[in-house]
C-alpha positions, 0 to 999 in steps of 0.5 A: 500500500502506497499513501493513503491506502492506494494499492500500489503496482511493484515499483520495478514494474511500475518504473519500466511501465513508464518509460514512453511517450504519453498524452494528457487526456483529462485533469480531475479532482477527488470529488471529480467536480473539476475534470477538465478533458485535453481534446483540443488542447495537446499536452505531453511528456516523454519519460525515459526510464534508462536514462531517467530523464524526461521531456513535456510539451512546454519545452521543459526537461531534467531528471527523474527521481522515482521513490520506490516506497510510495511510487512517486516520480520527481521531475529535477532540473527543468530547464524552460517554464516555472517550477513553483507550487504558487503558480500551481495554485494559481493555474489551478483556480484561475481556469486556465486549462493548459496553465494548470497542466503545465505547472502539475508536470512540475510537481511530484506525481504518485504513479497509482497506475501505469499499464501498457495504454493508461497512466494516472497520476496524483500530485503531491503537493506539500503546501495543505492551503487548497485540500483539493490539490493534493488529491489532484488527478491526471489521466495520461494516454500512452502514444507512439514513440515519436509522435511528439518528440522527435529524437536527434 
């Protein structure tokens, strides 16, 4: 069991289920009251789990940190865009669709579950100001290799 009691897939698994190209399919709260769906609107990430690094779709990359315990992916060094938890309160409740997806790429993520075609996320945010970001979620879609980023 990870956090909270979320039933958690072995991390060696989970690090290797990662490892690919994945689409932003929808953003949602706990209380699924605030889900915002990506149809129109492309957000992606590359996550390379040999070389631990990763790539978003606001020109961000850096290093990946996994935490085995409690399955929790930490992105290090991005360069481009901002990495601070104020702008993810703000993005998040200004209703800024993009905005907020961009700024929960930049926060710790728990991996609940990564298979073959889904990822879901929860962000991990240590300030407790807004409750409902902690319980934040994100639905990814694995595509294709190359399908966004194209390798030198």
């Amino acid at each position: 069991l990870g956090m909270d009691g979320y039933v958690l897939l072995d991390a060696t698994q989970t690090l290797q289920n990662l490892d690919g190209e994945w689409r932003l399919q929808l953003m949602a709260d706990k209380k699924g009251e605030g889900v915002d769906f990506f149809n129109s609107t492309l957000m992606w990430q590359t996550l390379d789990t040999s070389e631990m690094d990763y790539t978003t779709s606001n020109s961000q990359s850096g290093v990946l940190k996994f935490e085995n315990e409690d399955r929790v992916l930490y992105r290090e060094g991005a360069s481009g865009g901002g990495a601070g938890a104020g702008g993810l309160f703000s993005a998040l409740f200004s209703g800024g669709k993009s905005g907020a997806a961009r700024k929960m790429t930049n926060v710790p993520q728990q991996v609940l579950t990564v298979d073959p075609a889904l990822l879901v996320t929860r962000a991990i945010v240590a300030h407790q100001a807004a409750d409902n970001v902690k319980d934040y979620f994100s639905v990814w879609r694995r595509v294709e290799t190359g399908t966004y980023l194209k390798k030198k």
